[in-house]
MDTraj code that builds the backbone (N, CA, C; nanometers):
import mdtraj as md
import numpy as np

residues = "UNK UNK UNK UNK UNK UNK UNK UNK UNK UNK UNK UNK UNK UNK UNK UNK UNK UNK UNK UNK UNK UNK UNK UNK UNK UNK UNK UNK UNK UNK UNK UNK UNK UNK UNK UNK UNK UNK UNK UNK UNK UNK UNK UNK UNK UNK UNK UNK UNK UNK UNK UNK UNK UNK UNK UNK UNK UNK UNK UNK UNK UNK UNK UNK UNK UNK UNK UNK UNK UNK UNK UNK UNK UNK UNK UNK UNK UNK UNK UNK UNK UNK UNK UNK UNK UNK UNK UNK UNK UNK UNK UNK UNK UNK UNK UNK UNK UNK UNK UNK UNK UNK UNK UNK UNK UNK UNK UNK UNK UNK UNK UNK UNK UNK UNK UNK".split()
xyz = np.array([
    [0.0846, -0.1176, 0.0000],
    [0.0000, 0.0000, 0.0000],
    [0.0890, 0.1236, 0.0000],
    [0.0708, 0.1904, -0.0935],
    [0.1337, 0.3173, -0.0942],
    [0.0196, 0.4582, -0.0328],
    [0.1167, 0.5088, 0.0781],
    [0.0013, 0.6460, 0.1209],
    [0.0950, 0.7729, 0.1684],
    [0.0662, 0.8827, 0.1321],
    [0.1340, 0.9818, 0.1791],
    [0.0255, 1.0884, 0.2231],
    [0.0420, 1.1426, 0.2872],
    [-0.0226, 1.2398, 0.3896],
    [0.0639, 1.4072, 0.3840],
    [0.0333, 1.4938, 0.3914],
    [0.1220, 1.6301, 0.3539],
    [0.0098, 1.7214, 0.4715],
    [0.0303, 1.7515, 0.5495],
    [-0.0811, 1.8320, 0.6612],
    [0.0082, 1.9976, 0.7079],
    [-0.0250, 2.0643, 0.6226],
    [0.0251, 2.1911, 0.6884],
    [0.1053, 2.2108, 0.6870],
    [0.1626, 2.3751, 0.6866],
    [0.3335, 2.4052, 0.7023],
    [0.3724, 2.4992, 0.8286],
    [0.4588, 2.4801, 0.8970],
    [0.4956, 2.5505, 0.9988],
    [0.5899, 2.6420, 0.9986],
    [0.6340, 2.6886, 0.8086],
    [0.7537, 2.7572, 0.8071],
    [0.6815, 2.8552, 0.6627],
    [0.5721, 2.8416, 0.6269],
    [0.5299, 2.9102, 0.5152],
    [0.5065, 2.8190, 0.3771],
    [0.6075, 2.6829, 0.3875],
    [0.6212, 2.6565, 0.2446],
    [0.5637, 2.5258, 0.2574],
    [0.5110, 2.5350, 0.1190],
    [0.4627, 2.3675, 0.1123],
    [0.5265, 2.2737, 0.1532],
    [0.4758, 2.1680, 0.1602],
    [0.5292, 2.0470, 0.1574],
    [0.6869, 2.0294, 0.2105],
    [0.6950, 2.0921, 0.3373],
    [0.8328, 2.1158, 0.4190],
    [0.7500, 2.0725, 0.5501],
    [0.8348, 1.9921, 0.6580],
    [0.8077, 1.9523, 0.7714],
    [0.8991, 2.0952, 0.8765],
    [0.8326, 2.1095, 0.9570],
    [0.9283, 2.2060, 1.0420],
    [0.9405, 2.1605, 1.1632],
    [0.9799, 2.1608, 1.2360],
    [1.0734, 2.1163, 1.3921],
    [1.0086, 2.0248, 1.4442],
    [0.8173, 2.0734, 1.4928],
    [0.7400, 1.9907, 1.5460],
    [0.7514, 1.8551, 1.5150],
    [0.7775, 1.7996, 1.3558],
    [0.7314, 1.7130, 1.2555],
    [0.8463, 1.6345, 1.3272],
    [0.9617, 1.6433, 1.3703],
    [1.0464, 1.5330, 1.4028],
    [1.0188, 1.4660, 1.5853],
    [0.9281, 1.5938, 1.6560],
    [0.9043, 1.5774, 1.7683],
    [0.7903, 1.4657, 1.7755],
    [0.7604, 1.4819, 1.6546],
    [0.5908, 1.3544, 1.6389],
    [0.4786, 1.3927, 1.6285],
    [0.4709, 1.5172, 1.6581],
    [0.3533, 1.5992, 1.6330],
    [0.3371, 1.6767, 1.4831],
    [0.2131, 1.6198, 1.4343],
    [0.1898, 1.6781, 1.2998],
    [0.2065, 1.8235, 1.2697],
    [0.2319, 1.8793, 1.1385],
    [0.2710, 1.9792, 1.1502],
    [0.1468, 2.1151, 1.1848],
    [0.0221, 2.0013, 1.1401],
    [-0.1118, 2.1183, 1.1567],
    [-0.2085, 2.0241, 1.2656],
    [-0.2709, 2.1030, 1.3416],
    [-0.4097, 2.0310, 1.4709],
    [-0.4670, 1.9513, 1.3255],
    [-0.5495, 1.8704, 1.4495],
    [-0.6542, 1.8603, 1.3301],
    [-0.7564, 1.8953, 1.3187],
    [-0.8136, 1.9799, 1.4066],
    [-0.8919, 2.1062, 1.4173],
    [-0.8598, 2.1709, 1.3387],
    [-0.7348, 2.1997, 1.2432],
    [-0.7549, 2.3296, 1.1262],
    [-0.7719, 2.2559, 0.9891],
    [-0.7949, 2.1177, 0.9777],
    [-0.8291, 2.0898, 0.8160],
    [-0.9176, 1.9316, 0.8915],
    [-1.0642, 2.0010, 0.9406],
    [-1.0936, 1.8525, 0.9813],
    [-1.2167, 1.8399, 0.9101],
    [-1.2392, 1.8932, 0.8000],
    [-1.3922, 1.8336, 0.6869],
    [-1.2577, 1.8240, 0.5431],
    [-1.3485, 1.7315, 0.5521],
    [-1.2679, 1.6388, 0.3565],
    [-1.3647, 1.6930, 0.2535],
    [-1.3383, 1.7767, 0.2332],
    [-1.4456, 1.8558, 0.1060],
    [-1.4449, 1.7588, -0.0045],
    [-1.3120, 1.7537, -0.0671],
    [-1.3229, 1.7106, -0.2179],
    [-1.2161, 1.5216, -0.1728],
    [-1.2592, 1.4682, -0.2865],
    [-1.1841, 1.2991, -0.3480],
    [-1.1750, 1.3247, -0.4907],
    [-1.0820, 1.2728, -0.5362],
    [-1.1010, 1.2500, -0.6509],
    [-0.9664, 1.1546, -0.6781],
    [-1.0074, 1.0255, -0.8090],
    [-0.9649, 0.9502, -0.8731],
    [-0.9121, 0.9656, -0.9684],
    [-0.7594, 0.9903, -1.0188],
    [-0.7268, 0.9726, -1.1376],
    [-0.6720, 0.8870, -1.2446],
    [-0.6738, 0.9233, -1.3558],
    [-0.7422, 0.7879, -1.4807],
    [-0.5807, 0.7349, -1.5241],
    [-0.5809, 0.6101, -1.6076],
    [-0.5208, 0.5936, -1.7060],
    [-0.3462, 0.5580, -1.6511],
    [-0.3466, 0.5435, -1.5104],
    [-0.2378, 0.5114, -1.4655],
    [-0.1938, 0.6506, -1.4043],
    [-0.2285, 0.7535, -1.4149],
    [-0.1486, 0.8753, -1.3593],
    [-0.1582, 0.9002, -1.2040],
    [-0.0376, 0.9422, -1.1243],
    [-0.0816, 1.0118, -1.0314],
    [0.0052, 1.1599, -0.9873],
    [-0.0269, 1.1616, -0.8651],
    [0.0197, 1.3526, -0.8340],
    [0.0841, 1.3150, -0.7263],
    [0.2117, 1.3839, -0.7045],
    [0.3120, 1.3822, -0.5868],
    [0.2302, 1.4690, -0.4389],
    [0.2625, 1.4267, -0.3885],
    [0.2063, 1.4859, -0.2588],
    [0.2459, 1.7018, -0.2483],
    [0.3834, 1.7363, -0.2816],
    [0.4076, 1.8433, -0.2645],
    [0.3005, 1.8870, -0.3737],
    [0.3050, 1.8148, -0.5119],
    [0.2260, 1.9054, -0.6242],
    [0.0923, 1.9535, -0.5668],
    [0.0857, 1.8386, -0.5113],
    [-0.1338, 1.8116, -0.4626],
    [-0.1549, 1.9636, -0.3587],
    [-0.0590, 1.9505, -0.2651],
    [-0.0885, 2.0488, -0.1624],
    [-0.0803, 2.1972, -0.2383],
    [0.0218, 2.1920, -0.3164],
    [0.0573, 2.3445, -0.3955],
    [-0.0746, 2.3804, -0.4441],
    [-0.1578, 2.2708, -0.5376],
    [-0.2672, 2.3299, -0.6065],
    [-0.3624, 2.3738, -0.5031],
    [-0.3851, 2.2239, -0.3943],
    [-0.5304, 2.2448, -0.3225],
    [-0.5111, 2.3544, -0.2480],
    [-0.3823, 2.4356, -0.2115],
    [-0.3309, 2.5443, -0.1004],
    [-0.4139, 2.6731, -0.1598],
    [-0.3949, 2.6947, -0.2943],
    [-0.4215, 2.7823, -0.4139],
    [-0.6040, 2.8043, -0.4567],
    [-0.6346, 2.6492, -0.4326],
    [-0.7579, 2.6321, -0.4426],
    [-0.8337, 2.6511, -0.3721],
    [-0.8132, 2.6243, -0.2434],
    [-0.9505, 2.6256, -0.1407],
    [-0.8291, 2.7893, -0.0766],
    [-0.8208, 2.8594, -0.1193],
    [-0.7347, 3.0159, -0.0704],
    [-0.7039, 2.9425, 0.0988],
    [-0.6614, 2.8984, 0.1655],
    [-0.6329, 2.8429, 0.2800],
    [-0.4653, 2.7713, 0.2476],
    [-0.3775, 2.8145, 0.3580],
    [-0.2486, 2.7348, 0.4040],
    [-0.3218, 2.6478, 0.5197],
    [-0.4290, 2.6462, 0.6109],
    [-0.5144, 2.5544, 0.6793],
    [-0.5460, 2.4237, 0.6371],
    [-0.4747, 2.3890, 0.5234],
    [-0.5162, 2.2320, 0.4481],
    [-0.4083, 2.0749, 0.4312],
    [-0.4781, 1.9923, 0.3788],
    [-0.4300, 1.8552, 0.4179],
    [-0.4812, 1.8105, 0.3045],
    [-0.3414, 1.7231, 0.2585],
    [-0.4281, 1.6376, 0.0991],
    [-0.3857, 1.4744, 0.1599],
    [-0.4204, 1.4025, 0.1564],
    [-0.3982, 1.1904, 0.1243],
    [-0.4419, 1.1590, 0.0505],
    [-0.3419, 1.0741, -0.0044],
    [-0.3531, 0.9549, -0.0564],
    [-0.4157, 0.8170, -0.0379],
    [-0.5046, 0.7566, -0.0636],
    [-0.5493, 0.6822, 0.0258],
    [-0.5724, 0.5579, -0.0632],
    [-0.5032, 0.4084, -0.0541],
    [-0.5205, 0.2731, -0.1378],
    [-0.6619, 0.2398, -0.0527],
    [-0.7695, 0.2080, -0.1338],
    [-0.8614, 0.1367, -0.1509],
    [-0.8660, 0.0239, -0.1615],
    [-0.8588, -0.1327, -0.0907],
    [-0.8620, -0.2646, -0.1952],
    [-0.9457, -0.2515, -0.2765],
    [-0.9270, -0.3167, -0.3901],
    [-0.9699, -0.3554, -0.4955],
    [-1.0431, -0.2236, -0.5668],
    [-1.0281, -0.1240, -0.5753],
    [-1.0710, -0.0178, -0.5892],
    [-1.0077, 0.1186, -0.6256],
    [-0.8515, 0.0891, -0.6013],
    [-0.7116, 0.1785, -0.6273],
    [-0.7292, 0.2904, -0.5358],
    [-0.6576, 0.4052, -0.6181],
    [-0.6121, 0.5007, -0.5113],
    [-0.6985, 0.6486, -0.5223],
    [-0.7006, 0.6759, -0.4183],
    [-0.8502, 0.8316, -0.3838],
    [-0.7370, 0.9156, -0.2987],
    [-0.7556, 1.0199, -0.3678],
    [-0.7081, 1.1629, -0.3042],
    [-0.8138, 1.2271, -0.2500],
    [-0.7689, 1.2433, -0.1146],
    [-0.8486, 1.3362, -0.0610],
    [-0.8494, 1.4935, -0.0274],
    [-0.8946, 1.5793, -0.0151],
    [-0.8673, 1.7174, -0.0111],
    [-0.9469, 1.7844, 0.1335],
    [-0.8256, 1.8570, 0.2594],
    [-0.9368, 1.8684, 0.3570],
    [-0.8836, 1.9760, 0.3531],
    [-1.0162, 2.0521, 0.4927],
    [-0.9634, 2.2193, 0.4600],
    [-1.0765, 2.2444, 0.6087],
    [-1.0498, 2.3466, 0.6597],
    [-1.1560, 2.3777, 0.7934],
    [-1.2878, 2.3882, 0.7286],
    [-1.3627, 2.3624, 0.8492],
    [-1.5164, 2.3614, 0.8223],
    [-1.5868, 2.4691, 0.7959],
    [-1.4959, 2.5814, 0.7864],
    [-1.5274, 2.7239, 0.7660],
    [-1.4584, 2.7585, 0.6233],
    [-1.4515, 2.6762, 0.5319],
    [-1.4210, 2.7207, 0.3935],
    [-1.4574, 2.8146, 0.3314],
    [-1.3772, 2.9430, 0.3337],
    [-1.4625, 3.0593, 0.2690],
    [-1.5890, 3.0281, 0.1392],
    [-1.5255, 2.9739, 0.0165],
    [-1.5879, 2.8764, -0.0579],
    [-1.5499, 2.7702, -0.1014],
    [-1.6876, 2.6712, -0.0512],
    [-1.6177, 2.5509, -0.1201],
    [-1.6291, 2.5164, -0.2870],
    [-1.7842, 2.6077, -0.3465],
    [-1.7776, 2.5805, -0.4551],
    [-1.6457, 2.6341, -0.5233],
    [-1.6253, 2.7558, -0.5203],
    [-1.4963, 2.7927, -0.5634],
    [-1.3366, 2.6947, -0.5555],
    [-1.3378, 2.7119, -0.4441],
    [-1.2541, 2.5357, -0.4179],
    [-1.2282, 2.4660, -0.4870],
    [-1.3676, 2.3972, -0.5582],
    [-1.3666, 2.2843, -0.5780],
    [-1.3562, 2.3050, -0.7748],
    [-1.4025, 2.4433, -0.8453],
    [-1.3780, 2.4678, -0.9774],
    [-1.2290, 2.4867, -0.9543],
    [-1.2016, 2.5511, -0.8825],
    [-1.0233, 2.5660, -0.8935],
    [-0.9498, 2.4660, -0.8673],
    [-0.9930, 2.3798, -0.8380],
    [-0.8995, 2.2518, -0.7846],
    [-0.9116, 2.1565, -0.9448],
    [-1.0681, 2.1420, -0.9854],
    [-1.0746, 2.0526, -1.1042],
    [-1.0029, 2.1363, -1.2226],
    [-1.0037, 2.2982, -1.2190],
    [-0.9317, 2.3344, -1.3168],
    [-0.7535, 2.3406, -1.3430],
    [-0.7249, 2.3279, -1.2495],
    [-0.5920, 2.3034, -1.1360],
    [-0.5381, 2.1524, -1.2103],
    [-0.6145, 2.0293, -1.1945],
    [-0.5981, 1.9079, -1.2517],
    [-0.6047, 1.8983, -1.4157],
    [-0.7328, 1.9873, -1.4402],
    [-0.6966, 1.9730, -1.5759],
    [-0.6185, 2.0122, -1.6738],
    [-0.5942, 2.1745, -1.6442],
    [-0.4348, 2.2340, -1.6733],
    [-0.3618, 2.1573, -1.6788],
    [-0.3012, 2.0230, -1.5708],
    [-0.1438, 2.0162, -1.5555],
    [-0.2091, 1.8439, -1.6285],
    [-0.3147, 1.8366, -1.7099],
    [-0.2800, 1.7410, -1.8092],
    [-0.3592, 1.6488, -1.7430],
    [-0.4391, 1.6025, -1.6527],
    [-0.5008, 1.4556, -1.5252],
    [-0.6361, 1.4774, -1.5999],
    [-0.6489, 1.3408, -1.6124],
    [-0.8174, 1.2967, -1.6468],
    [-0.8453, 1.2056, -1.5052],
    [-0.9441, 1.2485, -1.4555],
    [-0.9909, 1.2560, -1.3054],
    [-1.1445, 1.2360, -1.3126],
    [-1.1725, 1.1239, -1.2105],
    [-1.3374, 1.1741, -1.1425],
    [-1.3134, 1.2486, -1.0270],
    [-1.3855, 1.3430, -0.9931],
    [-1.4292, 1.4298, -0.8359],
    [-1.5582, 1.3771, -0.8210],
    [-1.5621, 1.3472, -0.6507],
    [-1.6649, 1.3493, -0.5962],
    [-1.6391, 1.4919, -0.4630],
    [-1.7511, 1.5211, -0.3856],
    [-1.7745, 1.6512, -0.3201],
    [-1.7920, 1.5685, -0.1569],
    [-1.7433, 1.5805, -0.0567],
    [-1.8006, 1.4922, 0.0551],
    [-1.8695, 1.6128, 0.1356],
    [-1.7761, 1.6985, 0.1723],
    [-1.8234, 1.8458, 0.3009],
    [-1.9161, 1.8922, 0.2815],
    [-1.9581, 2.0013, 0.3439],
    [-2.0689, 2.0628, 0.3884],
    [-2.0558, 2.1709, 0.2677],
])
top = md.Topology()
chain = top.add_chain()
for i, resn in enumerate(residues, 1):
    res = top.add_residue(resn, chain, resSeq=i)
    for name in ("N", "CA", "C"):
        top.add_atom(name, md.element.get_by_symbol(name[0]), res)
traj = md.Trajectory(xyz[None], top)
């Protein structure tokens, strides 16, 4: 099973662990990205590195408050998930910028919507 997890930055920049991260403590609560707005599946063998995922969804849902996984499914492959606080300025917005975000950089993808 392959899974990677990317939760927050404690120094400004993506996908960088800062001090906490070696102490064992994640780099974000989980009080600041605890609704999973968006999943989505992509096609044809492709997938997205964990730093890329966070760069877009950071951009997308306007929040450094966010968390992307990876997540193996049996028999069912692999689902990205996209979380962000329960106070998402917008999620529809979010969620066009995130699918336009994927389709730019070339990914044929299903999205599904889970949050509020």
């Amino acid at each position: 099973m392959v899974r990677f997890q990317v939760l927050g930055s404690c120094n400004g920049e993506q996908g960088h662990d800062g001090p906490q991260y070696a102490t064992g403590m994640p780099p974000m609560s989980k009080s600041a990205a605890e609704v999973r707005w968006l999943t989505f599946r992509l096609m044809n063998g492709q997938s997205i590195g964990p730093d890329r995922l966070k760069d877009g969804w950071v951009v997308a849902s306007e929040t450094r408050h966010c968390g992307v996984r990876r997540e193996s499914i049996e028999g069912a492959g692999v689902v990205y998930a996209l979380y962000a606080p329960a106070n998402l300025a917008s999620p529809r917005r979010a969620e066009m910028r995130m699918r336009e975000f994927l389709m730019s950089s070339g990914y044929t993808f299903t999205m599904g919507t889970l949050g509020g």
